[in-house]
C-alpha positions in Angstrom: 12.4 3.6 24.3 16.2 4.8 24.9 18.6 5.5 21.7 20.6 2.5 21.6 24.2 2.3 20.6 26.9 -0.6 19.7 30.3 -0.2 20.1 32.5 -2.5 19.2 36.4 -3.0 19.9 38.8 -6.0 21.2 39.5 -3.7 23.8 38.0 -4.3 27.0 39.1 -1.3 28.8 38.2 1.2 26.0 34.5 -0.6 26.2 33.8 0.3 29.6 35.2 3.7 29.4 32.5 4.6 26.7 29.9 3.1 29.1 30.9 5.3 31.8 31.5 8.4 29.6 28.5 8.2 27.4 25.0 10.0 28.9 22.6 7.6 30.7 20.0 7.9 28.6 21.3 6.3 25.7 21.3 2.5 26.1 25.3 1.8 25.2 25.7 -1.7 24.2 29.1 -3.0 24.2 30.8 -5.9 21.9 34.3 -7.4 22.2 34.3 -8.7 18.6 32.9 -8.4 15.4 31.2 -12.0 15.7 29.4 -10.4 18.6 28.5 -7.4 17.1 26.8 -9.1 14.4 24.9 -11.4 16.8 23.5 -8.6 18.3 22.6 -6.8 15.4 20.8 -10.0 14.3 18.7 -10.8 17.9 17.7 -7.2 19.2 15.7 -4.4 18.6 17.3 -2.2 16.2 20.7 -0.2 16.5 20.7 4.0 16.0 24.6 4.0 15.8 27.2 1.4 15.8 30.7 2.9 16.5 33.3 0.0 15.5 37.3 0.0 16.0 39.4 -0.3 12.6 41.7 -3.0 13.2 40.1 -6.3 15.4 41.2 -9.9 15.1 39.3 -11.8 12.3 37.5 -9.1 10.5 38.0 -5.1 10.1 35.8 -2.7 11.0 35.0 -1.9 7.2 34.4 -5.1 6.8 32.3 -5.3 9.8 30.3 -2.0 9.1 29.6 -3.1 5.6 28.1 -6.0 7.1 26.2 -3.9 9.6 24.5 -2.6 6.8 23.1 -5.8 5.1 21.4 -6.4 8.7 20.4 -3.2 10.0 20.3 -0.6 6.7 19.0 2.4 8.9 21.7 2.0 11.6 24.2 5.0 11.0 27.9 3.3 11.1 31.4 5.5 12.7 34.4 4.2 12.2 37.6 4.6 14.7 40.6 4.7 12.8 44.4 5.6 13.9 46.3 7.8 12.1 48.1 4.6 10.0 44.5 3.9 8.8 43.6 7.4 7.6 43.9 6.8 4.4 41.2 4.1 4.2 38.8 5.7 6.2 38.6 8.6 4.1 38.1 6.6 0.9 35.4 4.6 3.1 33.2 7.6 3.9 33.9 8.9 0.4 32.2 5.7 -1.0 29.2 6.6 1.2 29.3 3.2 3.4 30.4 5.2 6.7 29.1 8.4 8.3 32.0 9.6 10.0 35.1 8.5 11.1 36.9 8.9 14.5 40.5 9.1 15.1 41.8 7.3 18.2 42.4 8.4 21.1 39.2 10.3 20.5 38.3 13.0 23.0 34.8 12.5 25.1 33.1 16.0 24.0 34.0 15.4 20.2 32.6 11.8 20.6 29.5 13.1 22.2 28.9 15.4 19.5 29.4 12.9 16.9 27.1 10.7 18.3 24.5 13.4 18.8 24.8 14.1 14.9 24.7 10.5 13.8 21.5 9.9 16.0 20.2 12.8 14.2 20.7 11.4 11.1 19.3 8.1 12.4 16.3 9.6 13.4 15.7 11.5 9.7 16.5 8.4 7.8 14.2 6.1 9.8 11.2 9.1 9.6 11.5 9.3 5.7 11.3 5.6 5.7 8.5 5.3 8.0 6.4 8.6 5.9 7.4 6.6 2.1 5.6 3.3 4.3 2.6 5.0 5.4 2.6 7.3 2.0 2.7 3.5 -0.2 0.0 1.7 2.5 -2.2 5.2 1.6 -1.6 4.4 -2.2 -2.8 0.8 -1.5 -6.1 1.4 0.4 -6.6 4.0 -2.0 -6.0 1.9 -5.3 -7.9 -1.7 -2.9 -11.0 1.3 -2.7 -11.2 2.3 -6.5 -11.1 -1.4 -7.2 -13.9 -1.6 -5.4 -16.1 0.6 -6.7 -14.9 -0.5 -10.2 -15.5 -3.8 -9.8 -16.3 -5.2 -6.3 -15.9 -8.9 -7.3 -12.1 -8.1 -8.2 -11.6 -6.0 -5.0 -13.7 -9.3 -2.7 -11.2 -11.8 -4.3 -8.0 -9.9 -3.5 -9.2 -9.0 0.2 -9.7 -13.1 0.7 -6.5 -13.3 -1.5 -4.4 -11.4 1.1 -6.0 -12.9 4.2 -4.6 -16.1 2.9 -1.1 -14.7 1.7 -1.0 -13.2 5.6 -1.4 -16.9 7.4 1.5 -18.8 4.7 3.8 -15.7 5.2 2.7 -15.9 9.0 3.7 -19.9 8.9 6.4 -19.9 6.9 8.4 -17.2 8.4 8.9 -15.4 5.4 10.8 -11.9 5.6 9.1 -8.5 5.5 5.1 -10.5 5.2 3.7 -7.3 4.2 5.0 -7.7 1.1 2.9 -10.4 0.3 0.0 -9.2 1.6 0.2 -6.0 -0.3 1.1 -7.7 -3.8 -2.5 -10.1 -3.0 -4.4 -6.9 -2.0 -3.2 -5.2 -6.1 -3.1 -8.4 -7.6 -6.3 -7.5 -9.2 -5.6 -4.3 -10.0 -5.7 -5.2 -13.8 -9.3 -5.9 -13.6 -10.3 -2.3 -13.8 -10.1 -3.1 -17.3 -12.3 -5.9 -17.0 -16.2 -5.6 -17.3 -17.7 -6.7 -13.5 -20.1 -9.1 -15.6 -16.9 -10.9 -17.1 -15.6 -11.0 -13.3 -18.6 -12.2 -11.8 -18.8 -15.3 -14.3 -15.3 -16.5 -14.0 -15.9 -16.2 -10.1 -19.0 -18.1 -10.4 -17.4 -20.8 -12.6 -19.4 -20.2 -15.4 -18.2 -21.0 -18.9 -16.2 -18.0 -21.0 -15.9 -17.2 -23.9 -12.2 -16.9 -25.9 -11.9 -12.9 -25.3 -13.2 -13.2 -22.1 -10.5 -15.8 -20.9 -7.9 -13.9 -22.8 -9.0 -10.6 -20.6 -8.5 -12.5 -17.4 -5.1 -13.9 -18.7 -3.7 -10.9 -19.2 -4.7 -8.4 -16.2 -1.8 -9.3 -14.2 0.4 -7.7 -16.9 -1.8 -4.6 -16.8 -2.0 -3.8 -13.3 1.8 -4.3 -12.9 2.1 -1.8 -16.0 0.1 0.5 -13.4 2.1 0.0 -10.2 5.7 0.4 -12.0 4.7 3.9 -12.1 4.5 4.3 -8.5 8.2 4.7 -7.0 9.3 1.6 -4.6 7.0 -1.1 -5.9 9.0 -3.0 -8.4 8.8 -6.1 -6.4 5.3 -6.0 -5.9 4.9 -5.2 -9.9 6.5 -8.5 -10.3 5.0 -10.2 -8.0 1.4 -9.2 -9.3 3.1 -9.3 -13.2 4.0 -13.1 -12.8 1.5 -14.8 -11.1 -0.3 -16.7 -14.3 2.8 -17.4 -15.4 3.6 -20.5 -16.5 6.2 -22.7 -18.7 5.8 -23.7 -22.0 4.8 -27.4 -20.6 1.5 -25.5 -18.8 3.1 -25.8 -15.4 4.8 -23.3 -13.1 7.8 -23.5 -11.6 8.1 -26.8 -9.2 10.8 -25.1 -7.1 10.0 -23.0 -4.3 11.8 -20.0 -4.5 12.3 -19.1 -1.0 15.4 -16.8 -2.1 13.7 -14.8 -5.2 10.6 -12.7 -3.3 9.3 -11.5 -6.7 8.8 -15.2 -8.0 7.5 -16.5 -4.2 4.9 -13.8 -4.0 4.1 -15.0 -7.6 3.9 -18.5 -6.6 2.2 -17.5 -3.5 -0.4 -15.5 -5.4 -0.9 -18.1 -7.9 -1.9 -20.5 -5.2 -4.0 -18.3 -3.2 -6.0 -17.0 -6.3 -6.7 -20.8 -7.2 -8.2 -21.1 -3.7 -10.9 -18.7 -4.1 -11.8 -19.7 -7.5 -12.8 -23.1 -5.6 -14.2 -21.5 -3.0 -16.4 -19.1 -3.9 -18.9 -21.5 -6.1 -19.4 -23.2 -2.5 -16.5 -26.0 -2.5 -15.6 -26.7 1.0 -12.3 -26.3 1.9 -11.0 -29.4 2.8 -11.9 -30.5 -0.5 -10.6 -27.5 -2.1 -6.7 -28.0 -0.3 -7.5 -31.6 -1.5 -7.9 -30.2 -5.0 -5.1 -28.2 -4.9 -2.5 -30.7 -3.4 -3.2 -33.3 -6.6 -1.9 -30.1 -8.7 1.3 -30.5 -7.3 3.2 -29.3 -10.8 1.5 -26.4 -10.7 1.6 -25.2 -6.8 3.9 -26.0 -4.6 3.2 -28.1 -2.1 4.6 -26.7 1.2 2.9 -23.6 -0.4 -0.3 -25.7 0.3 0.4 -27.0 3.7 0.7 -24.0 5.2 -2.8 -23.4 4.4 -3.9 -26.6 6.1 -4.7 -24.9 9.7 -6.1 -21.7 7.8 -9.1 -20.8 9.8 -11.7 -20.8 7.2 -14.4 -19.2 9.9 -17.1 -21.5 8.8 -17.1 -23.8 12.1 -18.3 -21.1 14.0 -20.6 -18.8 11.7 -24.5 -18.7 11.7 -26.5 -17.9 8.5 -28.8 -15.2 8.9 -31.5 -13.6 6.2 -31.1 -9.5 6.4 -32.3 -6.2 5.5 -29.6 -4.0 4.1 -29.8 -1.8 6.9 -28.7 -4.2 9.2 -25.5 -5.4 7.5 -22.4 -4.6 9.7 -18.5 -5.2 9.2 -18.7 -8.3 11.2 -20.5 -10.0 8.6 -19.9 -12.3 5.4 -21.7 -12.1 2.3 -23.1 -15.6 1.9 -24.3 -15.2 -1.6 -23.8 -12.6 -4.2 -24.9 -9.3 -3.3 -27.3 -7.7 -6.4 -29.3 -4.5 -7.1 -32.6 -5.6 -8.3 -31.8 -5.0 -12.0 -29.0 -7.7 -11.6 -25.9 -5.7 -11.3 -23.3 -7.3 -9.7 -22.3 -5.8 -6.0 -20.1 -8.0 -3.9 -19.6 -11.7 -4.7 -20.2 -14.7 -1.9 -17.4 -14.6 0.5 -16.8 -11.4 0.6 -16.5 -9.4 4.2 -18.8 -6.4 4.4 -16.5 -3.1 4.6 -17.2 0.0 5.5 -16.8 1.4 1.7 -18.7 -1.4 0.6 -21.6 -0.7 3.1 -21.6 3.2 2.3 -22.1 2.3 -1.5 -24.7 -0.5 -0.5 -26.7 2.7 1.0 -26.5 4.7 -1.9 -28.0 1.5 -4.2 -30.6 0.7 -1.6 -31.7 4.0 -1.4 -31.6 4.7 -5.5 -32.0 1.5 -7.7 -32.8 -0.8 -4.9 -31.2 -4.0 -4.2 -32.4 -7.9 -3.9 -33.3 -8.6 0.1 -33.2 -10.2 2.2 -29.4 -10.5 2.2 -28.6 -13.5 2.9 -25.0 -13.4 5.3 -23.0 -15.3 7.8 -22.1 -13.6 11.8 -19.5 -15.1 14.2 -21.5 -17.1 16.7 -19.5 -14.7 19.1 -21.4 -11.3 17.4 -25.0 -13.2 16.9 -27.6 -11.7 18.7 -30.6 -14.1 19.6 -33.7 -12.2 18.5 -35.9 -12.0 21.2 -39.3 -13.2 21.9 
């Protein structure tokens, strides 16, 4: 894909002599205004450089850059200034908003070279960003997989917990989705502290006692405790910190707080974690969206709705009765999975993974485990046996 570069000036002539100027393989994309500019910052594919004029009808081109930023943070932002406007370039690249400024007329060669050094710097800040990305999903797989072995139940309600945090962020629109997902795939996090026996039970809907509710209550506040000490996940911390929260009358907020992430992902997690609890005891799912609508002071109702078309899978599964040798990651647990002295493996619901198989080989092969295994296959991955 070719470097692409705005530039932006009310002058028309000055425009096209960058275009012809500038090398062909850098896409040069050219704006008359700053109303323009910002358009196409808002519709296309992300900017390397954006070289804007100082003085434009309507809005300067501080102004303008500054609002570059709020769009496009990793676009690197010149400024061309006359001499008059010297003064206030310099104190705008001091200030660390602008990476270079340009005085007009500005020769082609010193242009060039400019450009060359702000792609450059383009390029290093969008590589950092991408390496903290993958460094942070690495941490998260990581963290999802000790879960696991810890306590599988935990780790099988936050995998169904994100699948359903994907499809509202998916419906809904909502800015940077992964977000979500990620704060569902930790939200559980806290249960390392939990005995998987405790987990188990309040999965299964079975009755708990007072320090057992008490440990559930409060292992959202512990696992946030544990992601605040990893750089760049404050929002997710709050996300995974607040969901049980709720007001002093026992409901949560009734507002949907479309412009406060920390408390949406809350809310979102809050609804999605209520979900599974219904679910995995065997409610179907209409009536468990029907369950959830009538607690409408609780969870937010467009929250809901956008779960209505969730593709629950069940329409077109088969049950199927297997040896643990033949489990495969297309399939679904359909009841709990157990060794044969009762200790708790996977819970119903849960998607075989390929962690979860490898320590299902170990237990087969060493304590032993309770088969058949009963699990449901797509109709689309179901073999017929033969004869």
């Amino acid at each position: 894909m070719p470097t692409k570069l705005l530039f932006v000036d009310d002058d028309a002539d000055l425009l096209a002599s960058f275009k012809r100027l500038l090398p062909r393989h850098w896409q040069t994309v050219t704006a008359d205004s700053p109303k323009l500019a910002l358009e196409l910052l808002h519709n296309q594919e992300p900017f390397a450089v954006i070289v804007s004029d100082m003085q434009m009808p309507g809005m300067n081109g501080i102004e303008l850059l500054n609002r570059s930023k709020e769009i496009s943070p990793d676009t690197v932002r010149i400024l061309l200034t006359g001499h008059a406007d010297l003064h206030t370039a310099i104190a705008a690249v001091n200030t660390g908003d602008i990476f270079r400024f340009l005085t007009k007329p500005c020769e082609g060669d010193i242009l060039v070279s400019a450009l060359h050094s702000a792609i450059g710097q383009y390029q290093l800040v969008v590589a950092e960003r991408e390496l903290l990305e993958e460094t942070l999903m690495g941490i998260v797989r990581v963290l999802s997989q000790i879960l696991g072995l810890v306590n599988p139940a935990a780790q099988g309600r936050a995998n169904r917990m994100r699948r359903f945090c994907k499809h509202i962020a998916s419906r809904m629109h909502l800015p940077k989705p992964w977000q979500y997902e990620m704060a569902a795939l930790l939200s559980q996090l806290g249960c390392l502290t939990i005995p998987p026996a405790v987990m188990a039970s309040a999965l299964a809907g079975r009755e708990l006692s007072p320090t057992e509710r008490q440990m559930l209550e409060q292992h959202p506040v512990s696992g946030a405790k544990l992601l605040l000490r990893i750089p760049r996940m404050e929002h997710i911390a709050g996300m995974v910190a607040e969901q049980n929260t709720v007001r002093n009358d026992g409901t949560a907020p009734r507002e949907l707080a479309v412009n406060n992430p920390e408390l949406l992902g809350a809310q979102i997690l809050r609804l999605t974690a209520a979900l599974d609890l219904l679910l995995t005891p065997g409610l179907a799912p209409d009536r468990a969206l029907a369950q959830l609508r009538g607690q409408h002071d609780i969870h937010h109702p467009e929250l809901v709705e956008a779960l209505s078309d969730f593709d629950f899978g069940l329409d077109n599964m088969v049950s199927l009765r297997v040896h643990p040798r033949e489990l495969t990651t297309s399939m679904v647990l359909d009841e709990d999975l157990c060794t044969r002295d009762g200790q708790l493996l996977a819970t119903r619901g849960e998607r075989i993974t390929e962690p979860l198989l490898a320590g299902i080989d170990n237990y087969s092969r060493s304590i032993g485990l309770r088969e058949p295994v009963a699990v449901l296959v797509s109709l689309l991955d179901y073999e017929v046996p033969a004869g």
